[in-house]
C-alpha positions in Angstrom: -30.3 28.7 -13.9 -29.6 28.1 -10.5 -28.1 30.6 -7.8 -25.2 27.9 -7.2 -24.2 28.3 -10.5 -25.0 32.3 -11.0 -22.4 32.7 -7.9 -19.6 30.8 -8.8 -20.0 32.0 -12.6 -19.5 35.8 -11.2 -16.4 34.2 -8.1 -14.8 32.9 -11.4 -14.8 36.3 -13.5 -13.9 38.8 -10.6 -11.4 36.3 -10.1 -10.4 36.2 -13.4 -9.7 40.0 -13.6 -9.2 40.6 -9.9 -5.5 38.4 -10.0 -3.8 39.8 -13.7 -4.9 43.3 -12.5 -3.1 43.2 -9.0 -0.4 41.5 -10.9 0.1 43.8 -12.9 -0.1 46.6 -10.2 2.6 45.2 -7.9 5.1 45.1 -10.8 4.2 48.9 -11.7 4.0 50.0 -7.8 6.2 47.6 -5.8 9.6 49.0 -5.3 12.6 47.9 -7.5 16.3 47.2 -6.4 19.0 46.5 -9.2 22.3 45.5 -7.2 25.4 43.6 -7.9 24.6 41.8 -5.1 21.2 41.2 -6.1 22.0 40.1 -9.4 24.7 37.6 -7.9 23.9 33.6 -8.0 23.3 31.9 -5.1 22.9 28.5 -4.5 22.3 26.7 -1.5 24.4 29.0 0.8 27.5 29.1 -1.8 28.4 32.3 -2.8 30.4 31.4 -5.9 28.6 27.9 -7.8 31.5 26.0 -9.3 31.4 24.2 -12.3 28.9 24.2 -15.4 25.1 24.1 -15.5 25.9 21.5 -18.3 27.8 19.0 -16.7 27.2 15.5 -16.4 25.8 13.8 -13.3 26.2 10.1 -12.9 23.3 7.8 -13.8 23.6 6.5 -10.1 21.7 9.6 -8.6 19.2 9.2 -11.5 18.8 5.6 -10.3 18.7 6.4 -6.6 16.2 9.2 -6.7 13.6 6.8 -8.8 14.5 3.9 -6.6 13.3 6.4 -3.8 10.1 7.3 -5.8 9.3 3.8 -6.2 9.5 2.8 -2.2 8.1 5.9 -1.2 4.7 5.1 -3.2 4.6 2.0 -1.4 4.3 3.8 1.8 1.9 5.9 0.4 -0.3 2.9 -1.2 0.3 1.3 2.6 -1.1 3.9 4.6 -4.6 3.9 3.7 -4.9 -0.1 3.7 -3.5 -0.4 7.1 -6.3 2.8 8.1 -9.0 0.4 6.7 -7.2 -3.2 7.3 -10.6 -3.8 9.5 -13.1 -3.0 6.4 -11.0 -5.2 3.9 -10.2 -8.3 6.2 -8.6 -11.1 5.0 -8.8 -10.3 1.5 -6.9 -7.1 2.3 -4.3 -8.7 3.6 -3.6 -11.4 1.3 -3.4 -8.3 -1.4 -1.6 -6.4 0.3 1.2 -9.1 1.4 1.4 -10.2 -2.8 2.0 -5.8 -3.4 4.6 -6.1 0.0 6.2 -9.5 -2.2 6.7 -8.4 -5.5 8.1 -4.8 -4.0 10.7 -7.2 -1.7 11.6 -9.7 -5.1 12.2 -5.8 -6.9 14.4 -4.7 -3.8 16.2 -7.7 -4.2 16.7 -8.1 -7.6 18.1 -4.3 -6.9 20.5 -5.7 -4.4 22.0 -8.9 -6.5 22.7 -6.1 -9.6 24.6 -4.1 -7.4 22.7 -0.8 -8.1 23.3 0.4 -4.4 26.9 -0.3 -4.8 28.6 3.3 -5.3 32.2 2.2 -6.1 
């Protein structure tokens, strides 16, 4: 057996004790306030949340917030090819204008449906 692996055997036991025992010691030691004020909701800077926690939400924010996903993981699939555009060349480019395409004929598509519409 090798040191390496004696080491980070014993790191992951005393870790696996260490963490539930000081866990368990700030919920015994730490101090406890009950309040009404404590004990109050609070949202977002209202005081008093209005309405239900069951009540329905239009499919448009559903739609907008994946929409959103989807674009935003083309900026993160764009960033690392234009770091290494250089090292990929003209290959690179051609894939990467065919991914830039089929994302445009999506956001179109999007548009002609009306999905950004909120009437």
């Amino acid at each position: 057996m090798s040191a390496e692996l004696v080491l980070s055997g014993a790191i992951f036991i005393g870790l696996a004790i260490i963490i539930p025992i000081v866990m368990i010691m700030t919920v015994m030691l730490g101090p406890r306030s009950d309040s009404a004020a404590k004990n109050d909701p609070y949202e977002s800077g209202i005081k008093h949340v209005v309405g239900h926690a069951d009540q329905k939400f239009s499919v448009k924010f559903y739609l907008l917030a994946i929409l959103f996903l989807i674009f935003d993981i083309e900026a993160v699939f764009m960033y690392p090819w234009a770091v290494s555009l250089r090292e990929l060349g003209v290959f690179g480019l051609i894939e990467m204008t065919v991914f830039i395409l089929l994302l445009l004929t999506g956001l179109i598509y999007i548009l002609k449906k009306g999905v950004l519409n909120w009437r």
